[in-house]
C-alpha positions as CSV (number, residue, x, y, z in Angstrom):
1,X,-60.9,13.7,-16.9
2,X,-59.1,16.5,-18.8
3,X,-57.7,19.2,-16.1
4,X,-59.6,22.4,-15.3
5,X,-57.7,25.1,-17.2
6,X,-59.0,28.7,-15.4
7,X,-57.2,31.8,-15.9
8,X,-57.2,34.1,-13.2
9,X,-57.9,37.7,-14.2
10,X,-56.3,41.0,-12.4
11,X,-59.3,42.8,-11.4
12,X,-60.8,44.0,-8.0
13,X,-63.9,42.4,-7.9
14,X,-64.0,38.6,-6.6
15,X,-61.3,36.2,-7.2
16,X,-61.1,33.2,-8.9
17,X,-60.3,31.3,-5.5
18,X,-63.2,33.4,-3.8
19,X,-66.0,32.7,-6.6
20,X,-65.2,28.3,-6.4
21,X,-65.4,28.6,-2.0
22,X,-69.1,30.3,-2.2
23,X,-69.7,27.5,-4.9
24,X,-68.4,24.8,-2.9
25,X,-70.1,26.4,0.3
26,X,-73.7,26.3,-2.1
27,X,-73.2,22.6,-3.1
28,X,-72.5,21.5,0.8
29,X,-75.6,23.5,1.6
30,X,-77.6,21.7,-1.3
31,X,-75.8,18.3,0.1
32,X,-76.9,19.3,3.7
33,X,-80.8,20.2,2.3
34,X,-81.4,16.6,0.1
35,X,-80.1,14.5,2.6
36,X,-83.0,15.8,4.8
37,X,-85.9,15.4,2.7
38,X,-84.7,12.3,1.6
39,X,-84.9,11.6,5.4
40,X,-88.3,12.9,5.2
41,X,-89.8,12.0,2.2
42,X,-92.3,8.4,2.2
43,X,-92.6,8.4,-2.0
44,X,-90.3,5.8,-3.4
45,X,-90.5,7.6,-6.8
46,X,-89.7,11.1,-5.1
47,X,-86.8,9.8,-2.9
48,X,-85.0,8.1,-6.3
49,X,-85.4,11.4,-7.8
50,X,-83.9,13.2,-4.6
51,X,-80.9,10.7,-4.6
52,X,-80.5,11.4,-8.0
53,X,-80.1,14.8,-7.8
54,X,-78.0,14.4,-4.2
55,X,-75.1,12.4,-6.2
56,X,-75.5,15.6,-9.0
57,X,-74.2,17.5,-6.0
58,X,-71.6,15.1,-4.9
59,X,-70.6,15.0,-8.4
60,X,-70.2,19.1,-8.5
61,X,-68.6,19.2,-5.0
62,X,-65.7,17.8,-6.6
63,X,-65.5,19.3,-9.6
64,X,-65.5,22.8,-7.4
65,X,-62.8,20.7,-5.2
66,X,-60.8,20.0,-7.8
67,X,-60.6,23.6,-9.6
68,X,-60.0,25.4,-6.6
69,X,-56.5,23.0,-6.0
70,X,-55.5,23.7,-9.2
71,X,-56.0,27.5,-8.9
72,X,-54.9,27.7,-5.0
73,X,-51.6,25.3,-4.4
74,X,-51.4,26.4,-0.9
75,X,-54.7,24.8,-0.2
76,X,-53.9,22.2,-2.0
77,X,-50.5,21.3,0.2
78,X,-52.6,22.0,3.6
79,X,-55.0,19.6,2.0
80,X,-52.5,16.5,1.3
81,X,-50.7,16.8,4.6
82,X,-54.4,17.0,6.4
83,X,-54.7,13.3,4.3
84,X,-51.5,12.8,5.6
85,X,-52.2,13.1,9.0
86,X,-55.8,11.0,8.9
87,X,-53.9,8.0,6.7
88,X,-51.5,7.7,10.0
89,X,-54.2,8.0,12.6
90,X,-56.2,5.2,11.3
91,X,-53.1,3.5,10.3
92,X,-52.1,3.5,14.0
93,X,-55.5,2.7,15.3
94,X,-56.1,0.0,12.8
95,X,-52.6,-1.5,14.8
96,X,-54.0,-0.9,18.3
97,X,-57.0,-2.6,17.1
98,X,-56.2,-5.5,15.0
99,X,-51.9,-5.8,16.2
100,X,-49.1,-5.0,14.4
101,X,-49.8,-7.3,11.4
């Protein structure tokens, strides 16, 4: 996929960075809200149709993800030494659990 090219603009009203969060935050809610009804919901034909549109969501969460580290490198360091950090927990525990192999 081609990389997101946004140019941000000098003005006082939102930033860039500030306008792809309360996106991100919208598509988590919208994650959060299918993934309930599909709990909920008995009709084969309308649970498809809500899975369909949950992955939609997915899809866009990244996209948002994915814009806002190219705009916001700060978040995007804290981000890879977060993945960092998880890659060596489970690396230990996966040892602990299944020896040093």
């Amino acid at each position: 996929m081609d990389t997101l090219q946004i140019t941000p603009k000098k003005t006082w009203g939102p930033t860039n960075k500030y306008i792809l969060r309360t996106a991100i935050i919208s598509e988590l809610r919208g994650i959060n809200l299918y993934e309930r009804l599909i709990d909920m919901v008995e009709d084969e034909d309308i649970k498809d149709l809500l899975l369909e549109i949950l992955k939609d969501k997915k899809s866009h969460l990244g996209e948002l993800f994915r814009a806002l580290l190219e705009i916001d490198k700060e978040q995007a360091e804290e981000m890879k030494l977060e993945h960092k950090e998880i890659e060596d927990a489970l690396e230990r525990e996966f040892k602990e659990v299944f020896g040093e192999d």
